[in-house]
Biopython code that builds the backbone (N, CA, C, O; Angstrom):
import numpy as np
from Bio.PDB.StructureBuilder import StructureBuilder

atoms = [
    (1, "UNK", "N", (170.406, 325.570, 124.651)),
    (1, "UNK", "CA", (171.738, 325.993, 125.049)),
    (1, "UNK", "C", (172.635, 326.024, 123.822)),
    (1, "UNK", "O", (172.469, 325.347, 122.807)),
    (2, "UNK", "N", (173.607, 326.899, 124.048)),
    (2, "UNK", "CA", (174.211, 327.229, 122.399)),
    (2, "UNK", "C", (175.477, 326.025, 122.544)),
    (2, "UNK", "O", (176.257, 325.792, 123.467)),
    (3, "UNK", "N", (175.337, 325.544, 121.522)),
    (3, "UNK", "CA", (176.807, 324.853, 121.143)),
    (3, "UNK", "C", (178.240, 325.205, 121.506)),
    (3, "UNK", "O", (178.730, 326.334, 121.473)),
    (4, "UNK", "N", (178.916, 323.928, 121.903)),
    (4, "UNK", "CA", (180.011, 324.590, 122.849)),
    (4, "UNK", "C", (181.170, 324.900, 121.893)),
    (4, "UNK", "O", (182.240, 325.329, 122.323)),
    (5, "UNK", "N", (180.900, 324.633, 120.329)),
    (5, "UNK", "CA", (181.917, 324.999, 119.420)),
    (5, "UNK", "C", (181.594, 326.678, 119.102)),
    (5, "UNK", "O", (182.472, 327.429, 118.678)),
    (6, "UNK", "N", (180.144, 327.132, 119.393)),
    (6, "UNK", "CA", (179.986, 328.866, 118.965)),
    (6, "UNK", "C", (180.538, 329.377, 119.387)),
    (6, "UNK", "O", (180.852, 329.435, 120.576)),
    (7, "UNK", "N", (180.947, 330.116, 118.228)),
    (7, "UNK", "CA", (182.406, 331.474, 119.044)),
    (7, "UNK", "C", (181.360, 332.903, 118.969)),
    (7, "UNK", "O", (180.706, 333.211, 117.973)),
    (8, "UNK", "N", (181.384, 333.594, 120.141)),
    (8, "UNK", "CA", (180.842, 334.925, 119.970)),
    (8, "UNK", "C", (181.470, 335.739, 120.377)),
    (8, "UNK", "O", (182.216, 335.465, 121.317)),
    (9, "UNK", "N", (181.438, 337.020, 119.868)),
    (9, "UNK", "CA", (182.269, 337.527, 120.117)),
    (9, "UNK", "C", (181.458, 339.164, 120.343)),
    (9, "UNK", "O", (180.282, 339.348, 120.029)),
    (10, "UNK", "N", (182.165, 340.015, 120.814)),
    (10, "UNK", "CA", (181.931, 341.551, 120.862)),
    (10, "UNK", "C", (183.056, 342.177, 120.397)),
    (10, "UNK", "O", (184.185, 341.920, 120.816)),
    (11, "UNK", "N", (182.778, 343.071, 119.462)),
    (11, "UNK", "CA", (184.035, 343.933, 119.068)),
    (11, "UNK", "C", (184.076, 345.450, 119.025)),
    (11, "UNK", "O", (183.926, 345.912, 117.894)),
    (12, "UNK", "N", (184.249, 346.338, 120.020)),
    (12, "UNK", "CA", (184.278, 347.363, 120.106)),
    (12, "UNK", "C", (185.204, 348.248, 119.604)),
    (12, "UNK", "O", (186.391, 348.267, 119.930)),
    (13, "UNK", "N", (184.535, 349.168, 118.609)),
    (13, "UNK", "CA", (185.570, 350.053, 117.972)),
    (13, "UNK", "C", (185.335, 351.612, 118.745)),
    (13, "UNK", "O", (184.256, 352.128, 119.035)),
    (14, "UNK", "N", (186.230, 351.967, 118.887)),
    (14, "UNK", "CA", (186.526, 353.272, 119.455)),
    (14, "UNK", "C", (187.281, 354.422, 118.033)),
    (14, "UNK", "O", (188.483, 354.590, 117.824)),
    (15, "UNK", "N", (186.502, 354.840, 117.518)),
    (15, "UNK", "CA", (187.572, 356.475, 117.050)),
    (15, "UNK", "C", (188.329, 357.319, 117.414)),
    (15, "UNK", "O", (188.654, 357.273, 118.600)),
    (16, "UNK", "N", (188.699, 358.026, 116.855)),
    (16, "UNK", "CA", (188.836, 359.807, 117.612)),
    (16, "UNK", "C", (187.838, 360.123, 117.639)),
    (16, "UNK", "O", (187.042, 359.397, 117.044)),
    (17, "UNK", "N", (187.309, 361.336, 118.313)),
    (17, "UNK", "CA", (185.911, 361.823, 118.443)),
    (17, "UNK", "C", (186.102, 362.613, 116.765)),
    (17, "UNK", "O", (185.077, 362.598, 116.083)),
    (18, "UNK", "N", (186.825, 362.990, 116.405)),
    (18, "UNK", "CA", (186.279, 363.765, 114.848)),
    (18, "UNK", "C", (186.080, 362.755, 113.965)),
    (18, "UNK", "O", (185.366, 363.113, 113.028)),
    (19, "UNK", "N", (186.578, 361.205, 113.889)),
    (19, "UNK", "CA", (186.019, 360.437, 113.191)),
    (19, "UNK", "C", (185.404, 359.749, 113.161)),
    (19, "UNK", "O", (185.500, 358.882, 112.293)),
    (20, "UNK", "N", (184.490, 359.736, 114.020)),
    (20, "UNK", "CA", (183.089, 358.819, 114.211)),
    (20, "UNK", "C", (182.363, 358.853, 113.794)),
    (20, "UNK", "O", (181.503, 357.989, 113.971)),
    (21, "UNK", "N", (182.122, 360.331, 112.569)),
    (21, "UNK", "CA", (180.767, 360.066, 111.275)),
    (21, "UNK", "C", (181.927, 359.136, 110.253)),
    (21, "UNK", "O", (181.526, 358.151, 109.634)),
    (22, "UNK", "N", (182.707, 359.381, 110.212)),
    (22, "UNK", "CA", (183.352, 358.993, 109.028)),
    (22, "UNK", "C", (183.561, 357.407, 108.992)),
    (22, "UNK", "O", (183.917, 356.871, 107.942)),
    (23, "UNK", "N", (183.302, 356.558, 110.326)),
    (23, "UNK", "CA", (183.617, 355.450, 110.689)),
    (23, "UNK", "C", (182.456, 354.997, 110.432)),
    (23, "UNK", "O", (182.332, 353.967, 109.769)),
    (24, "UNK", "N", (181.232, 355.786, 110.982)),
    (24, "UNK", "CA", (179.727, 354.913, 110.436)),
    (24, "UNK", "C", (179.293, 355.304, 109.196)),
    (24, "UNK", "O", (178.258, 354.777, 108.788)),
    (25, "UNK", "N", (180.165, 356.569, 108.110)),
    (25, "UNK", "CA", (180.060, 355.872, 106.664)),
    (25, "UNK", "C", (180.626, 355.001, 106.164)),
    (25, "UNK", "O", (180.007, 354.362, 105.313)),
    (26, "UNK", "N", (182.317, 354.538, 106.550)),
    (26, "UNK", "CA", (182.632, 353.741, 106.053)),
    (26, "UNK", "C", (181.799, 352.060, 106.344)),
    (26, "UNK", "O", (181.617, 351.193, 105.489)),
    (27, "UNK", "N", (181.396, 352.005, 107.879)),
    (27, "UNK", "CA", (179.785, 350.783, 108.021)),
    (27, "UNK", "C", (179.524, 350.666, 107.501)),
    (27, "UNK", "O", (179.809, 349.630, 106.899)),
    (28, "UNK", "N", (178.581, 351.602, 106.984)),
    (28, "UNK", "CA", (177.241, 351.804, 106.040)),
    (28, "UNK", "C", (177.536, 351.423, 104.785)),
    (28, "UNK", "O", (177.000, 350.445, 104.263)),
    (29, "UNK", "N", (178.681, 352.392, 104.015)),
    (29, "UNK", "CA", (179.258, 351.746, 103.160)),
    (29, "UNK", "C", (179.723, 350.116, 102.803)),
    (29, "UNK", "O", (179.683, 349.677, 101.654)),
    (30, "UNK", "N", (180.124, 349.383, 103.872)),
    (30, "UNK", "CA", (180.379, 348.041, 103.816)),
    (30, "UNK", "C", (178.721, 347.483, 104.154)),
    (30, "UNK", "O", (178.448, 346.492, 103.476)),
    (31, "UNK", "N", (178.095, 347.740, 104.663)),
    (31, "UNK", "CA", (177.252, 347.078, 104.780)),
    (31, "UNK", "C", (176.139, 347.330, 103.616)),
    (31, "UNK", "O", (175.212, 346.521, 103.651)),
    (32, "UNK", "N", (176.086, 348.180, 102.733)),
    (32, "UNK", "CA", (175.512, 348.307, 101.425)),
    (32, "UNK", "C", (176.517, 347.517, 100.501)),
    (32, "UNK", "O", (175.963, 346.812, 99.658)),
    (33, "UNK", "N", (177.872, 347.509, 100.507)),
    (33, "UNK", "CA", (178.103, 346.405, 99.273)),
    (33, "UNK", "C", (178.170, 344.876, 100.140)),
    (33, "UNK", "O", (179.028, 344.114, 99.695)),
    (34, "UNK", "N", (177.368, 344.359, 101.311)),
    (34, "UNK", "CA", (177.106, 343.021, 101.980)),
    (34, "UNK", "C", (175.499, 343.104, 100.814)),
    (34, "UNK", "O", (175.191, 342.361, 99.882)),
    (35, "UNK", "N", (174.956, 344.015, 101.244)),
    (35, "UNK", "CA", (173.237, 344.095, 100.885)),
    (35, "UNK", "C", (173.111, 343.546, 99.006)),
    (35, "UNK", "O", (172.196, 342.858, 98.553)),
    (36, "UNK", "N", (174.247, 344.069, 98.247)),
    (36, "UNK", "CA", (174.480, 343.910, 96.718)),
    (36, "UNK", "C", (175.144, 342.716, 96.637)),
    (36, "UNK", "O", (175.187, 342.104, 95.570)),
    (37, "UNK", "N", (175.748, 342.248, 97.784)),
    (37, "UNK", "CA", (176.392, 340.705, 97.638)),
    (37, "UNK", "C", (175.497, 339.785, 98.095)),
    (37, "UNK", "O", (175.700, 338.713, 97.525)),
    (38, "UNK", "N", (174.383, 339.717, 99.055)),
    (38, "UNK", "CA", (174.115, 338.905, 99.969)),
    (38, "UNK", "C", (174.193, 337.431, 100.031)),
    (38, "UNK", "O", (174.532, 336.557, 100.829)),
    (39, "UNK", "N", (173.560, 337.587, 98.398)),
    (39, "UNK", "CA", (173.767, 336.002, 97.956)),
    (39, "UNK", "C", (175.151, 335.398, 98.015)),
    (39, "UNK", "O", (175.349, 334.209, 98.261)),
    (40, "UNK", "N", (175.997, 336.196, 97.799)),
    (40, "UNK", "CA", (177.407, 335.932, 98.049)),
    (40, "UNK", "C", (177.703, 335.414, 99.248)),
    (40, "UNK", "O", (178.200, 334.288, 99.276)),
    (41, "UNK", "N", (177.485, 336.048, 100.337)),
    (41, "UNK", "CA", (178.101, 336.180, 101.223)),
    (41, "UNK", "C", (177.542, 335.307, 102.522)),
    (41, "UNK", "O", (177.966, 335.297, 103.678)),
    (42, "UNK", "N", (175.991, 334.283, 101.677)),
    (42, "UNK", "CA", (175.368, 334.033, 102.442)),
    (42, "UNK", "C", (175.824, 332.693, 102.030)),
    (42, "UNK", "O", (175.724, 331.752, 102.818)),
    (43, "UNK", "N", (176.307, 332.546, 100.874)),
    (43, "UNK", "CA", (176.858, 331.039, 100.262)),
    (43, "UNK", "C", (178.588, 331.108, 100.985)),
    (43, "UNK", "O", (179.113, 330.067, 101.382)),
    (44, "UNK", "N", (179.186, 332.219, 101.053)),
    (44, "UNK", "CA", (180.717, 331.906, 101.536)),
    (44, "UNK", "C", (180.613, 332.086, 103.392)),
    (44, "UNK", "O", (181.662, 332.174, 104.032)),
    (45, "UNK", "N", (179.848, 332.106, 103.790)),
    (45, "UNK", "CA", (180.216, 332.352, 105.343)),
    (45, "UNK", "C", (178.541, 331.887, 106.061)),
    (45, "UNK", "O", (177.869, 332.369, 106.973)),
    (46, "UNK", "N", (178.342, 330.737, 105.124)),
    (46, "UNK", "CA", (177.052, 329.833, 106.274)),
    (46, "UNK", "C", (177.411, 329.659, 107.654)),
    (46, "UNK", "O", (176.460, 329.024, 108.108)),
    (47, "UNK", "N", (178.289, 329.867, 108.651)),
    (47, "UNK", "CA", (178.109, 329.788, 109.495)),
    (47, "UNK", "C", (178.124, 330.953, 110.513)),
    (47, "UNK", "O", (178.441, 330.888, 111.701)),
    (48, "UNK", "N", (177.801, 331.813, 109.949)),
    (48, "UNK", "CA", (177.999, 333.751, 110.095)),
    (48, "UNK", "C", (176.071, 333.392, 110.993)),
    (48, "UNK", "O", (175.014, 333.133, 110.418)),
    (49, "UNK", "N", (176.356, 333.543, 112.520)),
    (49, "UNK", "CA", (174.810, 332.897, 112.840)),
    (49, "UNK", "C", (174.101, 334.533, 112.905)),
    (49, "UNK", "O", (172.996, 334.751, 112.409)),
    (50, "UNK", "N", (174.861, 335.536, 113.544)),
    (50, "UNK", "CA", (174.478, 336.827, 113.891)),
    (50, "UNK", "C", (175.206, 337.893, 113.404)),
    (50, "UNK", "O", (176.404, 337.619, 113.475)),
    (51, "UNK", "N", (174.994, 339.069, 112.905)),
    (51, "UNK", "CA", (175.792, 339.962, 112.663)),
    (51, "UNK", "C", (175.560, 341.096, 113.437)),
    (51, "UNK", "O", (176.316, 341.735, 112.705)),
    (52, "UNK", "N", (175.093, 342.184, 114.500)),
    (52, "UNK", "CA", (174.618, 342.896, 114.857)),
    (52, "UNK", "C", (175.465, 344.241, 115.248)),
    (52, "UNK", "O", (176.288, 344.264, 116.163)),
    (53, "UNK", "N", (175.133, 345.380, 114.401)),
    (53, "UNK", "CA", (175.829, 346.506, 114.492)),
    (53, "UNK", "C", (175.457, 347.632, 115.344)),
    (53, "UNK", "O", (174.705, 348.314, 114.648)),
    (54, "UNK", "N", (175.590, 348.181, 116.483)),
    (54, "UNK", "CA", (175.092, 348.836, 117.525)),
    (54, "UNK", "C", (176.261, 350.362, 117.866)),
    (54, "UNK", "O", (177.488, 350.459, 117.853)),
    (55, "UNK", "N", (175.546, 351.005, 118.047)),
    (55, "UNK", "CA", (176.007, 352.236, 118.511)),
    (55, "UNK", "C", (176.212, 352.705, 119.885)),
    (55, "UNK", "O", (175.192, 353.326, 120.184)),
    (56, "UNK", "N", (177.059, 352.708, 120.888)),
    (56, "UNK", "CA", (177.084, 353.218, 121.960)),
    (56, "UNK", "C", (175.740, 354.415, 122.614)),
    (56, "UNK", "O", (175.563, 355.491, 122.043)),
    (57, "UNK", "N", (174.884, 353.993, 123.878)),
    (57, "UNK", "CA", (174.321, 355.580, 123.751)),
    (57, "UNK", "C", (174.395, 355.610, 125.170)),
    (57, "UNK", "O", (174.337, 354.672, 125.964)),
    (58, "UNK", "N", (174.573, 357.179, 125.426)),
    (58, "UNK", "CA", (174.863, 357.549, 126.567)),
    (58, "UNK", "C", (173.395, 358.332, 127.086)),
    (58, "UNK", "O", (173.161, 359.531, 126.938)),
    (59, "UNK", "N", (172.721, 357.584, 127.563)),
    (59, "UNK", "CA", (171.500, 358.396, 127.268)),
    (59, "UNK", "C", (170.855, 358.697, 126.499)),
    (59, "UNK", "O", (170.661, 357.635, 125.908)),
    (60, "UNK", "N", (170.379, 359.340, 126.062)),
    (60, "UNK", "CA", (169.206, 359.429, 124.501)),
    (60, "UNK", "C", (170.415, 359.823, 124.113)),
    (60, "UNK", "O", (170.325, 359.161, 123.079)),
    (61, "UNK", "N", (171.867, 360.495, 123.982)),
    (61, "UNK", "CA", (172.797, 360.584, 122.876)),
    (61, "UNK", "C", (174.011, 359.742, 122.568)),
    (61, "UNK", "O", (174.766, 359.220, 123.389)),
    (62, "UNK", "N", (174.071, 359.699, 121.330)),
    (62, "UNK", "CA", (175.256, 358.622, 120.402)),
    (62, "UNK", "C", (176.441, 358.915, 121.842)),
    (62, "UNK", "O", (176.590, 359.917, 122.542)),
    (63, "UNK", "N", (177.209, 357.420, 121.868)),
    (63, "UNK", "CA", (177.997, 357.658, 122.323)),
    (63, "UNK", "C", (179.195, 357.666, 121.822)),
    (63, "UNK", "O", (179.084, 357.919, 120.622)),
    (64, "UNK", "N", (180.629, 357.475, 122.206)),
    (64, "UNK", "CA", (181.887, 357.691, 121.432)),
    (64, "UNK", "C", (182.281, 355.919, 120.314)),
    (64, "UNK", "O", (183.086, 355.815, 119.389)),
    (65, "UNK", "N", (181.334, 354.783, 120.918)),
    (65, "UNK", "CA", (181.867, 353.585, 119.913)),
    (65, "UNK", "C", (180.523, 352.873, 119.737)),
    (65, "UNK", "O", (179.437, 352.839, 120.316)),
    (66, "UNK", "N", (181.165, 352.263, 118.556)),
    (66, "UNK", "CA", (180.283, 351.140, 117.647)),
    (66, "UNK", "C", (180.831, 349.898, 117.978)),
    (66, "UNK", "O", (182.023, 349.594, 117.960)),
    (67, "UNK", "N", (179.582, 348.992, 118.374)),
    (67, "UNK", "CA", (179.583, 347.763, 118.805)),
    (67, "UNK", "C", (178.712, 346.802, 117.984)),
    (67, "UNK", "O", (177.489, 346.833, 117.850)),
    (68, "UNK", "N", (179.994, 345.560, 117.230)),
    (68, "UNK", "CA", (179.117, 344.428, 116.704)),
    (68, "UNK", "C", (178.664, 343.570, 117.915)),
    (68, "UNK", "O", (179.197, 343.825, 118.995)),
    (69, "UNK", "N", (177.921, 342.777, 117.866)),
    (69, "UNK", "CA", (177.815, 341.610, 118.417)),
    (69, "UNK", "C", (177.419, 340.385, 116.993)),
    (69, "UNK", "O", (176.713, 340.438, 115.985)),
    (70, "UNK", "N", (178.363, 339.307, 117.653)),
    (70, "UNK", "CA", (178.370, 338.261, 116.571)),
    (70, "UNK", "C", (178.515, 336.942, 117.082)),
    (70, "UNK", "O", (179.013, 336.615, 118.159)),
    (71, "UNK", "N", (177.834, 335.936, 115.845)),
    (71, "UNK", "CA", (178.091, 334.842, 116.487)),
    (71, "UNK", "C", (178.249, 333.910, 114.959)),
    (71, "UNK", "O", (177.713, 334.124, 113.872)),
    (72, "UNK", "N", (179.262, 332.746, 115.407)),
    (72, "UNK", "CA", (179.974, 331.765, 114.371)),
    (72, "UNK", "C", (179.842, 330.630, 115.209)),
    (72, "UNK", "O", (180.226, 330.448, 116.364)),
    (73, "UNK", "N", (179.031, 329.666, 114.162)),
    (73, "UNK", "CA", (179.439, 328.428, 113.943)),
    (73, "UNK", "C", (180.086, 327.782, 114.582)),
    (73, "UNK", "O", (179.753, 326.780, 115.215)),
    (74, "UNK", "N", (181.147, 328.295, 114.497)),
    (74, "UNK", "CA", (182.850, 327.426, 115.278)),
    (74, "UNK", "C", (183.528, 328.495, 114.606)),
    (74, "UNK", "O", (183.149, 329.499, 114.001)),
    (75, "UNK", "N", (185.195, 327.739, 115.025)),
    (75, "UNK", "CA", (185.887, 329.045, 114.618)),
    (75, "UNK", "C", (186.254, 328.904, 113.376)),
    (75, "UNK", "O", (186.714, 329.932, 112.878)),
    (76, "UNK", "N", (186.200, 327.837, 112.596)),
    (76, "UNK", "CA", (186.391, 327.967, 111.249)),
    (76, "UNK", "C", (185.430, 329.032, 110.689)),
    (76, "UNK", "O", (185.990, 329.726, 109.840)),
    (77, "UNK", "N", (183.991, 329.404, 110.945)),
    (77, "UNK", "CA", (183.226, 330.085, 110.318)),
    (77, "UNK", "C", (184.160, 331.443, 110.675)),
    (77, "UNK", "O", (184.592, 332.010, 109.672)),
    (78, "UNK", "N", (184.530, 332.041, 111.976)),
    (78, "UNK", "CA", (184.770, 333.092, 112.266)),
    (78, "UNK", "C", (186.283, 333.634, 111.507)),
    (78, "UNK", "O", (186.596, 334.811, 111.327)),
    (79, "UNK", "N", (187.136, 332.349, 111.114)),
    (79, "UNK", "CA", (188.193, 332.638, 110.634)),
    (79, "UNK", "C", (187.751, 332.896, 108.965)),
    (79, "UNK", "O", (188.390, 333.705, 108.292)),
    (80, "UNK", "N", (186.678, 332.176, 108.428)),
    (80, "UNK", "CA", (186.344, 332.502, 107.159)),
    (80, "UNK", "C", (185.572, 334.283, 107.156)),
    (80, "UNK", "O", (185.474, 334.814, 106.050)),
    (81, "UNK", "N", (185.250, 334.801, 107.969)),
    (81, "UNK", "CA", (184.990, 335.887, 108.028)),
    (81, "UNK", "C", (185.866, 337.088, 108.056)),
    (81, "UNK", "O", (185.812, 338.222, 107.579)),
    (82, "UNK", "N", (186.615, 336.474, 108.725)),
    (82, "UNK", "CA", (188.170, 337.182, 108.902)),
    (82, "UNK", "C", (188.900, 337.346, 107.452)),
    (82, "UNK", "O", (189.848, 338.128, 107.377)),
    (83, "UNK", "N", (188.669, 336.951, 106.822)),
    (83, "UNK", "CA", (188.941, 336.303, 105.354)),
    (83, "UNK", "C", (188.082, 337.476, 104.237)),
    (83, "UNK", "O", (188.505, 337.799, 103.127)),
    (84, "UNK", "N", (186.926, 337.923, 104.817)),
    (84, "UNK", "CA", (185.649, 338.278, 103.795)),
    (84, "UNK", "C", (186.007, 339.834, 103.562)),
    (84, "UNK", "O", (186.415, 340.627, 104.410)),
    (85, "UNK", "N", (185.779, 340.040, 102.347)),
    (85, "UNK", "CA", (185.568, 341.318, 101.806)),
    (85, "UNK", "C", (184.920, 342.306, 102.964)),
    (85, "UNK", "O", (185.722, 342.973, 103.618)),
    (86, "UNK", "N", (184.120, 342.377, 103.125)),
    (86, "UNK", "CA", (183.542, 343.622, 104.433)),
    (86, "UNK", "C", (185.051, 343.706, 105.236)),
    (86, "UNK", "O", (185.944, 344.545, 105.116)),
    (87, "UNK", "N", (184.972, 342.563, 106.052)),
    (87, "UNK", "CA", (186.377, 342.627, 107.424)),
    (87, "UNK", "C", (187.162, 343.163, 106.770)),
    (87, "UNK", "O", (187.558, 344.162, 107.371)),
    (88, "UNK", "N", (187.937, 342.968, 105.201)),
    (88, "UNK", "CA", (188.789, 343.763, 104.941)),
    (88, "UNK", "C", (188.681, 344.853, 104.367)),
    (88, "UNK", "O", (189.502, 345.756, 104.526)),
    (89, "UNK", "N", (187.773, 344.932, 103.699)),
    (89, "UNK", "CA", (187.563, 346.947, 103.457)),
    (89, "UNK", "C", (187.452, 347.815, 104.782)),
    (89, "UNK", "O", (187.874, 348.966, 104.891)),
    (90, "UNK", "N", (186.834, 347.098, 105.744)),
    (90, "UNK", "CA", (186.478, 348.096, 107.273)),
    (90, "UNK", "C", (187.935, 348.159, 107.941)),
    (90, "UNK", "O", (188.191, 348.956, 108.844)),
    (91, "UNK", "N", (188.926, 347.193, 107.387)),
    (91, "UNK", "CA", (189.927, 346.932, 108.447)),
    (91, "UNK", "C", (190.898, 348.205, 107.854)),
    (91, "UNK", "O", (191.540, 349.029, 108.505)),
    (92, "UNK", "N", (190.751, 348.042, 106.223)),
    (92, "UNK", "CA", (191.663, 349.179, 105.263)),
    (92, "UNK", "C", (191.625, 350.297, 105.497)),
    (92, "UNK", "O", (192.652, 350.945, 105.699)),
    (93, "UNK", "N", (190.287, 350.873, 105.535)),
    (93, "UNK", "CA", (189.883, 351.741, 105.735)),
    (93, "UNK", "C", (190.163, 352.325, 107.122)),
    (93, "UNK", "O", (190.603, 353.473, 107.196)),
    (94, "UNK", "N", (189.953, 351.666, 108.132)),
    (94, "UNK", "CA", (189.736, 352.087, 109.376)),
    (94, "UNK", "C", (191.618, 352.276, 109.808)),
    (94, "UNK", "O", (192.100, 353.173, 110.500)),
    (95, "UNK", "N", (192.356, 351.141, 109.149)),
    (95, "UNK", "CA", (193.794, 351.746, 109.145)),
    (95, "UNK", "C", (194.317, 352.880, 108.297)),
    (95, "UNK", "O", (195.127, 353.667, 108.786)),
    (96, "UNK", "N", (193.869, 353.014, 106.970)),
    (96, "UNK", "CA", (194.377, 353.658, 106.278)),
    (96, "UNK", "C", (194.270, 355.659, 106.539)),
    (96, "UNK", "O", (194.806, 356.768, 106.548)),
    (97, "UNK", "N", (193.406, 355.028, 106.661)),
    (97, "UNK", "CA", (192.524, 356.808, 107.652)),
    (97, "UNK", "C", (192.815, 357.133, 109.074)),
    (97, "UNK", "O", (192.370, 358.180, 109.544)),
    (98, "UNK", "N", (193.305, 356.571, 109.572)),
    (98, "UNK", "CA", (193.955, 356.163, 110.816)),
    (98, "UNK", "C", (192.300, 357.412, 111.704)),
    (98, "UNK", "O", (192.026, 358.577, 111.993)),
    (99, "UNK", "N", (191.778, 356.101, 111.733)),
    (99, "UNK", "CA", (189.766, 356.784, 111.859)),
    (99, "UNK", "C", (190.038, 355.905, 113.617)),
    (99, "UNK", "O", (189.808, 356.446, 114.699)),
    (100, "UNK", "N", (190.545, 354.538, 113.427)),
    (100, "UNK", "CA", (190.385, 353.905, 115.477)),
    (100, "UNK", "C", (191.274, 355.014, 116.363)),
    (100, "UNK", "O", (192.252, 355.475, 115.774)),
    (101, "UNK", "N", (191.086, 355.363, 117.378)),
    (101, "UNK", "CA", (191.493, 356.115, 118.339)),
    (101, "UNK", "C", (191.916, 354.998, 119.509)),
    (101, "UNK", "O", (192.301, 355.279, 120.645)),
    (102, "UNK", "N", (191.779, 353.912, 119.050)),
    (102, "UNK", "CA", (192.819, 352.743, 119.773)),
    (102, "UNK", "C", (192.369, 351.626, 119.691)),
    (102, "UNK", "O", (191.140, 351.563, 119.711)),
    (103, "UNK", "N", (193.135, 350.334, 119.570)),
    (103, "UNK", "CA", (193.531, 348.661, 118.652)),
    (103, "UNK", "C", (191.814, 348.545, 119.425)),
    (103, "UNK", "O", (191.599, 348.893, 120.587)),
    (104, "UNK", "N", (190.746, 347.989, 118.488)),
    (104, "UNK", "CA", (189.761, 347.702, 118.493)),
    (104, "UNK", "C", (189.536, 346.420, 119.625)),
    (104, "UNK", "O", (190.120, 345.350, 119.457)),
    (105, "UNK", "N", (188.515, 346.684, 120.932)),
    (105, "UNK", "CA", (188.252, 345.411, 121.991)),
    (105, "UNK", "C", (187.446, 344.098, 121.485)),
    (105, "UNK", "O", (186.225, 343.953, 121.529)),
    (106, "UNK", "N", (188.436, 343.141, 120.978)),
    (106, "UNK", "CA", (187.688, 342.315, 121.046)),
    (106, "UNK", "C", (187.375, 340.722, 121.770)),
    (106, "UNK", "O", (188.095, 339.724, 121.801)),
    (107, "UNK", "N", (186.357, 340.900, 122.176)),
    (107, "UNK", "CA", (185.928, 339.966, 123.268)),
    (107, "UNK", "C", (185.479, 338.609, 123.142)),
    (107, "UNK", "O", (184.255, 338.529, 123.249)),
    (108, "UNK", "N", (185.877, 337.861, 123.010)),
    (108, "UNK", "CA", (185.625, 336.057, 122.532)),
    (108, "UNK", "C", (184.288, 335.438, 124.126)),
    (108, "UNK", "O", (184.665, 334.918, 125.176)),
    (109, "UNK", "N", (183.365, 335.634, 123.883)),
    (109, "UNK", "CA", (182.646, 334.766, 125.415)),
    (109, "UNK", "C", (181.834, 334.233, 124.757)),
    (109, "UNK", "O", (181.498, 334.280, 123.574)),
    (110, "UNK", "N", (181.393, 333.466, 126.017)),
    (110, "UNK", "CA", (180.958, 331.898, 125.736)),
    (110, "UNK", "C", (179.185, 331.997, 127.042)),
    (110, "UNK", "O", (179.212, 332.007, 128.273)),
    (111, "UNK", "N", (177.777, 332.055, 126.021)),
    (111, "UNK", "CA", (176.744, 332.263, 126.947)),
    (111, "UNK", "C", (176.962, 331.010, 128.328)),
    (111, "UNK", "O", (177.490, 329.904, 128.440)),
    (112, "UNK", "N", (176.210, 331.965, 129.212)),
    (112, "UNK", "CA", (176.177, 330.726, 130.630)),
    (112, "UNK", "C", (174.624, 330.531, 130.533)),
    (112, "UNK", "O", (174.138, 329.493, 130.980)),
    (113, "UNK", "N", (173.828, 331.493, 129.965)),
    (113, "UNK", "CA", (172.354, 331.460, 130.863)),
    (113, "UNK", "C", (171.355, 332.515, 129.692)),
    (113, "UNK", "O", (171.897, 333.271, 128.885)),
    (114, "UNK", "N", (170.308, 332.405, 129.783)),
    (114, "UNK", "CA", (169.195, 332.982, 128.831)),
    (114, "UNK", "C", (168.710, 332.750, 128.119)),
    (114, "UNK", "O", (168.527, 331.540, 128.259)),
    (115, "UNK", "N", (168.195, 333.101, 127.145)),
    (115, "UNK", "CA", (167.675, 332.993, 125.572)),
    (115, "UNK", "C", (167.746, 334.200, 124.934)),
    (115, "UNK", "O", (167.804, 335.364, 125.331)),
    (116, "UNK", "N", (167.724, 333.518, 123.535)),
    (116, "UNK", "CA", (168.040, 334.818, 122.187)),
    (116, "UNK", "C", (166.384, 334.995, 122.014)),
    (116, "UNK", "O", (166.115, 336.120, 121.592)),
    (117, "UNK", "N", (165.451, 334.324, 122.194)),
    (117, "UNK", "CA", (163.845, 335.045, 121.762)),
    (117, "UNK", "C", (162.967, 334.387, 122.525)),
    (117, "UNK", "O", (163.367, 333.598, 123.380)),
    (118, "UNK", "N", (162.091, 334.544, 122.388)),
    (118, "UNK", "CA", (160.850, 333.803, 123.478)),
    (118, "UNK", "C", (159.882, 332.803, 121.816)),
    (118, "UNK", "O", (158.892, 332.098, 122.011)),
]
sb = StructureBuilder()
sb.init_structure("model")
sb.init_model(0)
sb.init_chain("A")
sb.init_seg("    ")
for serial, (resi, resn, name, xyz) in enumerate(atoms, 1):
    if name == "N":
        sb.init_residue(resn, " ", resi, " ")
    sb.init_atom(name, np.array(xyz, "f"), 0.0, 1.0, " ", f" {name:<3s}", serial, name[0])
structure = sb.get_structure()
């Protein structure tokens, strides 16, 4: 059973529909300078338990948002993330380009039941 200090969270980003390639280069982009940091990033945010980047699909096709799923430590880990180079280039970017098509869902829950692997 997961620890009752893990914060997880879901964060759904929504675009405009014309900027939704431009939103999973700017991803990609952050997630290639995570890949050139790792060592970095694996020493400043040890309690970063999951990172998982997912694409909406509506059927075999892409749908309109990109979905992390994540999980921290506690919330100090999640506030040190909040803190990290990626969160703020994706956050710059995603304001500066005005690329969200509305204030990004994000969802704080807490597992009741399952497992993460067998």
């Amino acid at each position: 059973m997961a620890s009752d200090s893990l914060v997880s969270i879901v964060v759904t980003l929504t675009p405009h529909p014309d900027k939704l390639d431009r939103m999973l280069i700017v991803i990609t982009q952050c997630i290639e300078i995570l890949k050139e940091a790792i060592r970095i990033v694996r020493e400043t945010e040890p309690g970063n338990l999951r990172y998982h980047l997912n694409v909406e699909m509506k059927g075999d096709q892409r749908g309109e948002s990109i979905v992390f799923l994540e999980d921290y430590e506690n919330q100090a880990a999640w506030d040190n993330h909040c803190k990290g180079e990626a969160y703020n280039y994706m956050t710059k970017i995603f304001t500066g380009e005005d690329i969200l098509a509305k204030t990004p869902s994000m969802v704080f829950i807490k597992p009741l039941a399952g497992w993460t692997s067998r």
